[in-house]
N, C-alpha and C positions, 0 to 999 in steps of 0.2 A: 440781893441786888439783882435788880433784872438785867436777860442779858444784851438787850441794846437800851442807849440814855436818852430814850423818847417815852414821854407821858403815855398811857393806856388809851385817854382822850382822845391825844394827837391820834391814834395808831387807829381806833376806832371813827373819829371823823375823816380820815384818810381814807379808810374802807367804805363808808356813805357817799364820799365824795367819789371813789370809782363806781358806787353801785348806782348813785344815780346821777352822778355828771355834776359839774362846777355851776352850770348856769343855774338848775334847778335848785340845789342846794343852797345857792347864794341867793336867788329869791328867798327863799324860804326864813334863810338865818334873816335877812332883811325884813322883813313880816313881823319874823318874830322878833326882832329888837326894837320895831317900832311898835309892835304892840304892849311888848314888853314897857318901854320910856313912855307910853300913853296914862298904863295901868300903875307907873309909877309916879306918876306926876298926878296921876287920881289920889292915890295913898297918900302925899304927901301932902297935897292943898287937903285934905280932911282932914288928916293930923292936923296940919299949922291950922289950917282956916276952918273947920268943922265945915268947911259946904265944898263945894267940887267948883273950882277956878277953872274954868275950861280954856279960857287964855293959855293959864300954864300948859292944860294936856296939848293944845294945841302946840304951845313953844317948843313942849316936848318932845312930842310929833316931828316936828320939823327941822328940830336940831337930829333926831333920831332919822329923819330921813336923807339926810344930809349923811350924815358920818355911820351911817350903818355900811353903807356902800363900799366907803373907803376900807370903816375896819373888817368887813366879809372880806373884801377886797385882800386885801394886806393879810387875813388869818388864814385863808384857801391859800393864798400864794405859799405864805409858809406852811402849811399841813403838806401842799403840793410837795414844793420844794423838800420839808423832812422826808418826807415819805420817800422820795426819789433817793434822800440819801440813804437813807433805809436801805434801799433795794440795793443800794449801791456796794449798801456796806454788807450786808447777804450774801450777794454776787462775790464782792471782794472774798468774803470767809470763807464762802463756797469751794473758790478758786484756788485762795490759800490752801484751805486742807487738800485738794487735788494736786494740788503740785508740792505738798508734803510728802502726800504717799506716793507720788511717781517718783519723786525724790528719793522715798525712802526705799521705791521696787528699783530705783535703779542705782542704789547703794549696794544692794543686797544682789541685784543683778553684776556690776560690777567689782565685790567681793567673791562673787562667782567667776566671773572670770578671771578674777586674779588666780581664787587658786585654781583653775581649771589649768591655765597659762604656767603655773608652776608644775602641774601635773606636766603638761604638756612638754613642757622644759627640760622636769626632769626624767619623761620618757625621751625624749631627743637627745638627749645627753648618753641613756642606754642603748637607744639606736645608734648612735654615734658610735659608740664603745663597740657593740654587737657588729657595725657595718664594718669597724677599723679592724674587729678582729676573723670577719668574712674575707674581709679583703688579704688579710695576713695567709689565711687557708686558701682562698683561689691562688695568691702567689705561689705559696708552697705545693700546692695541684699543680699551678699552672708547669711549675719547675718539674714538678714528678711527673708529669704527662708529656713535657719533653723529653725527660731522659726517657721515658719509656718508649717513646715515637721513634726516639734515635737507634733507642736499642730495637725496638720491632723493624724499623727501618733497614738497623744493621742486619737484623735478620735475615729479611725478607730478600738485601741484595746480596746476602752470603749465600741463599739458597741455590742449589743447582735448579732447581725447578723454576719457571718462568710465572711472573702475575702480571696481571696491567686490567688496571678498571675502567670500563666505558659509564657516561653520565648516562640521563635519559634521551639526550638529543642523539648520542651514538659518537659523540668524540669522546677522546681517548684524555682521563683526568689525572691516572695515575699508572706507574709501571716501576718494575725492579732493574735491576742490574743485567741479568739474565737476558729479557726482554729487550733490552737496549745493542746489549753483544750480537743477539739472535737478530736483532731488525738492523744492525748497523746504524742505528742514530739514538742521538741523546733525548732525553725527556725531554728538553725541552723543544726537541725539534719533532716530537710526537703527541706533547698536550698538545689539546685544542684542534687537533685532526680527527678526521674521519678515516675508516680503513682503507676505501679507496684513496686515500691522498699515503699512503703509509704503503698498505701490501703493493703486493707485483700483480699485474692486470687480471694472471692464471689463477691464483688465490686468491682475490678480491673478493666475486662472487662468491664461491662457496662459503668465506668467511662469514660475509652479509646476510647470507641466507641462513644459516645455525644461529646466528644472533639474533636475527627476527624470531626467529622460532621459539628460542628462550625468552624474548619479551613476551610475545604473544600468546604462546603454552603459561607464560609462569613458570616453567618446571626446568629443572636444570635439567643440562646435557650432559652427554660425553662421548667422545669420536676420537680415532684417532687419526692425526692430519701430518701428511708428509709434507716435508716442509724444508727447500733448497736453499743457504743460505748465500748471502752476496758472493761467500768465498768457494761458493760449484758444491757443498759438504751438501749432502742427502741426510737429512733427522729423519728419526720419526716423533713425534709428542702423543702424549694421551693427553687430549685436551677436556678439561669440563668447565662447565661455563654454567654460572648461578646467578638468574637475578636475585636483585639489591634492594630491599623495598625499605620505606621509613617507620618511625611509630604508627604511623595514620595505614601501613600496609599497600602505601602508593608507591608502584617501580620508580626506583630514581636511577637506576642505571642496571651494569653487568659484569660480575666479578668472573675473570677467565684465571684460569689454573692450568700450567703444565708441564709432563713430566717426559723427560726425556727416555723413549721407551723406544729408540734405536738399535741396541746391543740384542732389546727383547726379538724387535721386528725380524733382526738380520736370522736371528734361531729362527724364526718361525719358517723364513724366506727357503733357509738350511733344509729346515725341517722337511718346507711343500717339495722344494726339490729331489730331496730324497724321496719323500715319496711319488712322486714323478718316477725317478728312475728306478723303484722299484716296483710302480704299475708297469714301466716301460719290462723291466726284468719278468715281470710274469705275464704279462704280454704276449712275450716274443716267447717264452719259457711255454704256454698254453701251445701259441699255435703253431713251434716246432713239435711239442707233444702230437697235439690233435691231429697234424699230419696225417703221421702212419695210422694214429688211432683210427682216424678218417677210413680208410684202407683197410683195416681188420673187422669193425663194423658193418661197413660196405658191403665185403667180397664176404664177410658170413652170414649177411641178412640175404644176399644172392642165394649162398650155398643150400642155406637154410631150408627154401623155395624148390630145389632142385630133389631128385629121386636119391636117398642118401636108405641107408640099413640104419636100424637104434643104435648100432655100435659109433658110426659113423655122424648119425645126430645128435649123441651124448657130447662127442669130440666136439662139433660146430658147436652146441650149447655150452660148453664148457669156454670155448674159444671168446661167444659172445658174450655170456656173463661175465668172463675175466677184463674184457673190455671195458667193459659198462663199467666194471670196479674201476677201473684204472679212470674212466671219466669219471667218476665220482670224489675219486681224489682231486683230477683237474678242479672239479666244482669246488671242492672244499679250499684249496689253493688262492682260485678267485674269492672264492665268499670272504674267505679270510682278511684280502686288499680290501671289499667293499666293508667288514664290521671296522677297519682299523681308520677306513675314511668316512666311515657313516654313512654309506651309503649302499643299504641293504635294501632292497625292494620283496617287497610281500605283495602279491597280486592275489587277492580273492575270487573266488569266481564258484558257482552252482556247480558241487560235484555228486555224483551216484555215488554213496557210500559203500553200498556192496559191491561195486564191481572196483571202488578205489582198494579196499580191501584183500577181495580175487587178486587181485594184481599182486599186492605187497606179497598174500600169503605165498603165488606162484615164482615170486621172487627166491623168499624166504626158505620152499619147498626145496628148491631147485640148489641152489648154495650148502643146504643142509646134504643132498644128497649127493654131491660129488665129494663131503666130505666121510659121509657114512654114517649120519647125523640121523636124529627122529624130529620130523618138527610136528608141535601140537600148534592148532586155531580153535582159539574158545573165542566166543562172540555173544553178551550180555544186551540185551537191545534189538530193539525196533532198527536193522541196519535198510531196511527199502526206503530209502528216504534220502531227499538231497540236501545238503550243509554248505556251509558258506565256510569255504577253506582256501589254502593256499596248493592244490595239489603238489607243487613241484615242491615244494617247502617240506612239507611234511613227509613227503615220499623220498626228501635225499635225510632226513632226521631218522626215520625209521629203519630206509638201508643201513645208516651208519651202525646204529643198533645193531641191528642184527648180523653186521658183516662180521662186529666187533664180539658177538656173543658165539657167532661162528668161530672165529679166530682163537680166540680163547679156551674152546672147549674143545677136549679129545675125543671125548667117549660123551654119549648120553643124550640129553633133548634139549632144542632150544622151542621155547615157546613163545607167543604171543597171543595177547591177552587183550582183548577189544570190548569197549562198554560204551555205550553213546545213551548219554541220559539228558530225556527229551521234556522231563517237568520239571527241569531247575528253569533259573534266572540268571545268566542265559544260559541255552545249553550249554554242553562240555560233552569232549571224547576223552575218554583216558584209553592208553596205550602203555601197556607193559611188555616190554621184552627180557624175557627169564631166557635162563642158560646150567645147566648143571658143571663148570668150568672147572679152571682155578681159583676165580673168586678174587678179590682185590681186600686187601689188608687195612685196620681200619686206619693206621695213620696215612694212609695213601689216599683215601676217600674224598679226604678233605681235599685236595688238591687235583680229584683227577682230569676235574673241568677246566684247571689250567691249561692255557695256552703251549703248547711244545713238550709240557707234562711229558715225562714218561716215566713209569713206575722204576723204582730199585728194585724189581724182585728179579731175580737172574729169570726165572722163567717168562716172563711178561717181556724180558729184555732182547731172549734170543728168539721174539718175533718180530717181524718186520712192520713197522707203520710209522706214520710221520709224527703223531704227538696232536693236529688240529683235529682229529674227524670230533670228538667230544666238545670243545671246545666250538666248533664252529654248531655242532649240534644246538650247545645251551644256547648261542646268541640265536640262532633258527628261533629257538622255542618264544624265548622271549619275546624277540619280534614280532609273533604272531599273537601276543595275550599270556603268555604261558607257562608252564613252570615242567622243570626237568629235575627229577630226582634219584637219590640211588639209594640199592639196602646191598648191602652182601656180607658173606660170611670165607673167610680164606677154605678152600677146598672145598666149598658147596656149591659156588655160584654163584651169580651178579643176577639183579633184577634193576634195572630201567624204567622208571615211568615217567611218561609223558600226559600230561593235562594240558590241553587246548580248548578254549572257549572257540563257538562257534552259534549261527542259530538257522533254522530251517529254511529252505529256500525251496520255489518253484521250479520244477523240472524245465532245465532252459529249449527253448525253442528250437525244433528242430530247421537245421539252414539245409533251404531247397539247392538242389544240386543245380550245378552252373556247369555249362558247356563250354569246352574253350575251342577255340580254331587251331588246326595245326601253325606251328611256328616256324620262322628259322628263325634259331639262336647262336649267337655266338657267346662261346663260352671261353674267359678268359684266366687260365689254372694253367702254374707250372708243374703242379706235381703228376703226374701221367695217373695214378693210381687214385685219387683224387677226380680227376678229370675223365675217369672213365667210368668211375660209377656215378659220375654226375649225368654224365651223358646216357648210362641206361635206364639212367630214371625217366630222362626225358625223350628216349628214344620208346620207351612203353607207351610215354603219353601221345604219341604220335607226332612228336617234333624232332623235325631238323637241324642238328646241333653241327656248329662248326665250333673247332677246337684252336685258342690260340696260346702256345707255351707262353710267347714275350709279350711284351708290353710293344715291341717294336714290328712282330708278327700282328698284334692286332691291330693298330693302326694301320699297316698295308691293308688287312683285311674289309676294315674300313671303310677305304678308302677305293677297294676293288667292288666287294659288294654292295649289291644295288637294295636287295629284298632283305634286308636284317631285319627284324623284329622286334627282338631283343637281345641286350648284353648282362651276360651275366659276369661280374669285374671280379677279382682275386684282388683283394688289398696290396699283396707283398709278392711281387717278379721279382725275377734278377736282377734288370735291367731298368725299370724302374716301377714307379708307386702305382696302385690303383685310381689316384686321386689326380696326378697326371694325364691320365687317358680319360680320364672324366673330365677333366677340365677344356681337354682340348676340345673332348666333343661338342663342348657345349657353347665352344668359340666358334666350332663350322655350324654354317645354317643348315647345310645338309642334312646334318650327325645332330643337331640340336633336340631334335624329335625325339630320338630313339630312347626309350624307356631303358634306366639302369639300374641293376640289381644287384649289390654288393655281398660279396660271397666273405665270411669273415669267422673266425672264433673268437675275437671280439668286437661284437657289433658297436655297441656304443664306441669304441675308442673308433672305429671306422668312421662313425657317424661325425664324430668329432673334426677328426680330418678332411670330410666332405663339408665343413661349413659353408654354407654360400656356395653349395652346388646343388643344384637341385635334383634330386636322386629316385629313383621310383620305389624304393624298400631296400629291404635287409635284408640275407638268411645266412643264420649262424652255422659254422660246420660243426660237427658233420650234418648232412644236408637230412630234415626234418620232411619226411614227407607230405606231410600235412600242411606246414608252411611254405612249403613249394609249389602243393595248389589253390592253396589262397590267395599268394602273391598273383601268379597266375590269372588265376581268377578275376580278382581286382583289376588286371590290370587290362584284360584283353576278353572279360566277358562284357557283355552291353547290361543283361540282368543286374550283376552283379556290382556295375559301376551304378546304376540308379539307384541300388537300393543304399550302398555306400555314401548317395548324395543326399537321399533323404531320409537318411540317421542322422545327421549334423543336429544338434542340440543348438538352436538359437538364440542368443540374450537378448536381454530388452532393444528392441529398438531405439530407442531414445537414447542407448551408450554406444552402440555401435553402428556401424555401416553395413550392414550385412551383406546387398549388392557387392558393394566393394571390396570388400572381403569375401568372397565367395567367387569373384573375378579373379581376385590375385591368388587365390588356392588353386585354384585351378589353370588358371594358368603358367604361376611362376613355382610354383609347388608349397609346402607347407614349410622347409627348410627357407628359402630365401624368403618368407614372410617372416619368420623368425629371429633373422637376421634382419630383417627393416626394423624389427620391434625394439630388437637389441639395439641398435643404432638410435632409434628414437629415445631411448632409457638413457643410452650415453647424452647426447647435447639437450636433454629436459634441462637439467638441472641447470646449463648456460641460460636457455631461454628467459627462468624465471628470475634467475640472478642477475641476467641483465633488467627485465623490467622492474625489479624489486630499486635495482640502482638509476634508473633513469626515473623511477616515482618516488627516492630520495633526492635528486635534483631536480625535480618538477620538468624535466624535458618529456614534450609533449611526442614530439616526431621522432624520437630514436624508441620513447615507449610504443607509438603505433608500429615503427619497424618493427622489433622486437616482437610485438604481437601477432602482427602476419608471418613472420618467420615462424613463430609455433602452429597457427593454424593449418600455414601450408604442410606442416611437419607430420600434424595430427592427423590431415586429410590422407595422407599416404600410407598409414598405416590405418587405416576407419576407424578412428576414433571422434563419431560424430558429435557426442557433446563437448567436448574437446574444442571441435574444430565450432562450431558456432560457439560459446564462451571467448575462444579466443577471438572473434570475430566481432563479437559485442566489447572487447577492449578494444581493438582497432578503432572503434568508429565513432569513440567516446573523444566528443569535443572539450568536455571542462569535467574532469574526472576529480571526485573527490582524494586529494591527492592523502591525507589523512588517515583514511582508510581502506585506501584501494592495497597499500599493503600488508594488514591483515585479510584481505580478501585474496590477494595471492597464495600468502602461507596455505587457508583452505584451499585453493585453487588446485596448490602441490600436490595436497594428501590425497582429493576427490581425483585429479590425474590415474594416482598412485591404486588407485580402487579398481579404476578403468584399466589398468592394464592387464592389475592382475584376473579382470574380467576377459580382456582381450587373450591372455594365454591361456586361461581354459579353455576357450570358444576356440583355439587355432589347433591346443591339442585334440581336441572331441574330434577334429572333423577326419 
């Protein structure tokens, strides 16, 4: 069965009729059916009639032309017409099966999503379950991270020690108990402040300033900050202060930490003060000694000079070496104060090794033979050569040695053993002082370098000495690089070595002699013994010395003489201070001129005392001859002031003032520029703590104040980039307020460089 119900005919005359169109085709069939009814009505009149009736063909003809028309007509319509339906019914099938199979993709589509939709279901259903039992765990966290906050919290405000956390804007987010008691207000009256709206005005700044600094650095702190509470109570805290950064490693604020370290402070306070009054105790302890010592050195370095018999300069020498002993204990007394405050001074300086040697051994010689003693000098080395050493150091190390190997031994030799070895890296001296003695026992050994140490051997006992000279030795040695050791054996002998690093140095320049003019001087010493070998010292040099016991005698003197030149001050009158009579002088315009020269056994404490007085020098008793024509020299030769002006070491121009600083040395002295310095160092730190807080409030005009107030500050002490920086804040109209205080923070440090460039440059000169 075919599969549409149209004749092959139909389907095939349907195809001619689109190949060659309705008109043609329907001529055509017309033709042919008249030719056809022509040829049949031929056939037919020859059958019936045996001859050809052409009437008929003709009727035939004409009925065929007639009715062809109509039935082409009528057959094309319907061939048209099936054919259309054909196409119709095609098209319909066509349609059909498309919209079967999108039927059927979207069966199979929507079977898909059904169970995708169940999948989906019953994942939601599992999420569901999984969320409801997330949610059960954040509850139960949520719960446990309270009680843990409650209890951190409890912690935190049971601690003695204070917290409180700054955001990243610099208010205050979180704080303890402590912190609340110590600032007198409640958290909630300190969230959401700043530390100026919280501290007291005196605190503010410096608070402000440490906490920029930990923003800025990164790096945590730690200080510690005294701190008055509302109720007049004086703390001290150790404060540390930590930035707070997040995952991402971005500061979000500043954890501050602190420990109440008052009880500590007050010991320390205890502490400075004791020793205060025990620098004060040996102090006054030196220069009630030094006194008479003064006086015995004196009147035998005179004697010494004078026409004496050997017997007779045996005695003086004996009188002066005992001397020299008994300062060396002084020394050791003092050294003693400076190791216990740290503050030991080692001055290096280009020494002649053999004549530093000559010295010791004449020392050495001399001590050995007033006791009946052999002394041997052995010397390993190239000694013509000059080293970089601390003479005074090593020459009170050596004494002590040998005083002590003196001391020790009754009968036999003390030696000393010299080696200066010039091919190491770096050089080194070794020094041994050997003794044929008593010898030191070896459980003693271990301890002899102790401080006040004294041996338990009855013999060691029933000699007289204080217990430091060893002890103040090793801290000597040390100080310089160096090591101190001991070997001995009981009843053989002690040996002593000393190892010192050193390295070669140029023969220092010989200083051309300076002329001075005669003086008058007034010399102001109560002790008469004192005051007279002061006086022949400078009655050799050809000056005129007037003598005043009082402090109340030299101000008449003062005030009588016309031609003074110079004073030379005694610290300690009767009556009163040396720093009195200096002061005054320096109140009269008359007496302001006059150069002063402080007479002291302890210079530095004298110096002290004269702060913010301008002073012309120093000379320690007993009186240094050599120091006394330098000073001299310095002060009243013309050579010897130019060459003192053009030694000055100058720093870069660009940090300092040089002009200006080289005006106020000279003329307000080296001391009161010191003291401007000191002064500048104190209110620094206000300066930038104020601009640091006027560029957290964006005030433009209290920040320009603030700026000229440092300028002005910095110009007074020549600190010229200083004073132009500050000068370039002043005069900034729209200052990036953002970063102008990290440009502070450096501001501070670069300051902080300068200064310590500015006290070099004031001590050089």
């Amino acid at each position: 069965m075919s599969q549409y119900p149209v004749h092959p005919l139909v389907r095939r005359l349907a195809a001619v009729l689109k190949l060659w169109g309705w008109l043609q085709l329907a001529s055509l069939m017309i033709l042919f059916l008249m030719l056809s009814s022509g040829l049949l009505a031929l056939a037919v009149s020859l059958i019936l009639y045996n001859q050809v009736h052409w009437h008929m063909v003709a009727i035939a003809l004409m009925v065929a032309a007639v009715a062809a028309p109509v039935f082409v007509a009528i057959l094309l319509y319907l061939v048209r017409h099936l054919d259309a339906a054909l196409f119709y019914l095609k098209d319909s099938a066509r349609q059909e099966t498309l919209l079967n199979e999108n039927l059927q993709e979207n069966i199979r589509q929507l079977n898909f999503e059904i169970e995708e939709r169940k999948k989906a279901f019953q994942a939601k259903r599992r999420a569901i379950d999984e969320l409801r039992k997330e949610i059960s765990e954040r509850k139960k966290t949520q719960i446990e991270l309270e009680e843990q906050s409650l209890l951190m919290k409890s912690i935190v405000d049971s601690s003695p020690d204070l917290f409180y956390y700054r955001d990243e804007t610099g208010r205050f987010a979180s704080c303890n108990k402590m912190f609340e008691q110590l600032i007198g207000k409640t958290s909630a009256e300190l969230i959401g402040h700043y530390p100026s709206e919280i501290y007291s005005p005196d605190i503010a700044p410096a608070a402000i300033l440490t906490d920029h600094e930990v923003s800025v650095n990164q790096a945590e702190l730690t200080l510690d900050i005294e701190y008055t509470t509302p109720q007049g109570q004086v703390m001290w805290f150790e404060m540390r202060k930590v930035p707070f950064f997040d995952r991402q490693s971005r500061y979000i604020g500043l954890l501050g930490f602190g420990r109440d370290i008052t009880s500590r402070k007050l010991a320390e306070q205890a502490l400075e003060r004791a020793y205060q009054d025990k620098g004060k105790f040996i102090a006054t302890l030196s220069h009630e000694l030094r006194t008479p010592l003064n006086g015995i050195v004196g009147l035998t370095r005179r004697l010494l000079q004078t026409g004496l018999t050997d017997e007779q300069r045996s005695w003086s020498n004996t009188i002066f070496s005992s001397a020299e002993t008994l300062g060396n204990i002084f020394n050791d007394i003092i050294d003693l104060d400076k190791i216990d405050r740290q503050d030991l001074d080692i001055a290096c300086q280009s020494v002649d090794l053999a004549q530093f040697i000559g010295d010791i051994a004449n020392f050495a010689e001399l001590i050995c033979q007033q006791k009946g003693l052999q002394f041997k000098l052995q010397q390993i080395g190239d000694f013509q050569v000059f080293a970089r050493l601390d003479p005074t150091r090593v020459r009170q190390v050596l004494w002590n040695l040998l005083n002590n190997a003196v001391k020790f031994t009754a009968k036999g030799t003390v030696s000393l053993y010299c080696e200066f070895v010039a091919d190491a890296e770096p050089c080194h001296l070794i020094f041994m002082v050997s003794d044929t003695g008593i010898g030191i026992a070896p459980q003693e050994q271990t301890r002899i370098f102790d401080m006040y140490y004294k041996s338990s051997d009855g013999r060691r006992l029933s000699i007289v000495g204080s217990g430091i000279g060893l002890s103040v030795s090793k801290a000597l040695t040390e100080a310089m690089g160096g090591q101190i050791s001991l070997q001995s054996q009981l009843n053989q002998g002690s040996s002593f070595s000393v190892h010192l690093p050193t390295e070669l140095m140029a023969e220092p320049a010989q200083v051309a002699a300076v002329s001075c003019p005669s003086l008058t001087i007034l010399l102001v010493e109560d002790v008469p013994l004192n005051a007279e070998i002061a006086s022949n010292l400078l009655e050799q040099r050809g000056h005129l010395v007037i003598h005043a016991e009082t402090g109340e005698d030299a101000l008449a003197l003062l005030e009588t003489e016309d031609d003074i030149d110079l004073v030379l001050l005694d610290m300690q009158l009767p009556d009163m201070t040396g720093d009195q009579i200096a002061r005054f002088m320096k109140e009269e315009p008359h007496l302001a001129q006059i150069p002063i020269v402080v007479l002291s056994a302890n210079v530095r404490k004298a110096e002290q005392q004269l702060a913010g007085i301008q002073i012309a020098g120093s000379l320690a008793k007993p009186i240094n001859t050599t120091n006394l024509d330098q000073v001299l020299a310095q002060l009243f030769s013309p050579s010897m002031v130019r060459s003192v002006q053009t030694v000055v070491t100058t720093p870069q121009d660009t940090v300092l003032d040089i002009n200006t600083l080289q005006d106020y040395l000279q003329s307000l002295g080296k001391t009161s520029v010191k003291r401007s310095i000191q002064l500048f160092q104190q209110v620094l730190p206000g300066y930038i703590n104020k601009m640091l807080e006027t560029a957290t409030q964006q005030d433009l005009t209290e920040f320009q104040e603030a700026a000229h107030k440092l300028k002005g500050a910095a110009s007074s002490v020549g600190l010229l980039w200083v004073q132009q920086q500050a000068k370039q804040l002043e005069q900034e109209e729209q200052p990036n307020w953002q970063s102008i205080e990290r440009q502070l923070i450096e501001f501070h440090l670069t300051i902080e460089r300068h200064l310590a460039a500015l006290h070099e440059y004031v001590e050089q000169y």
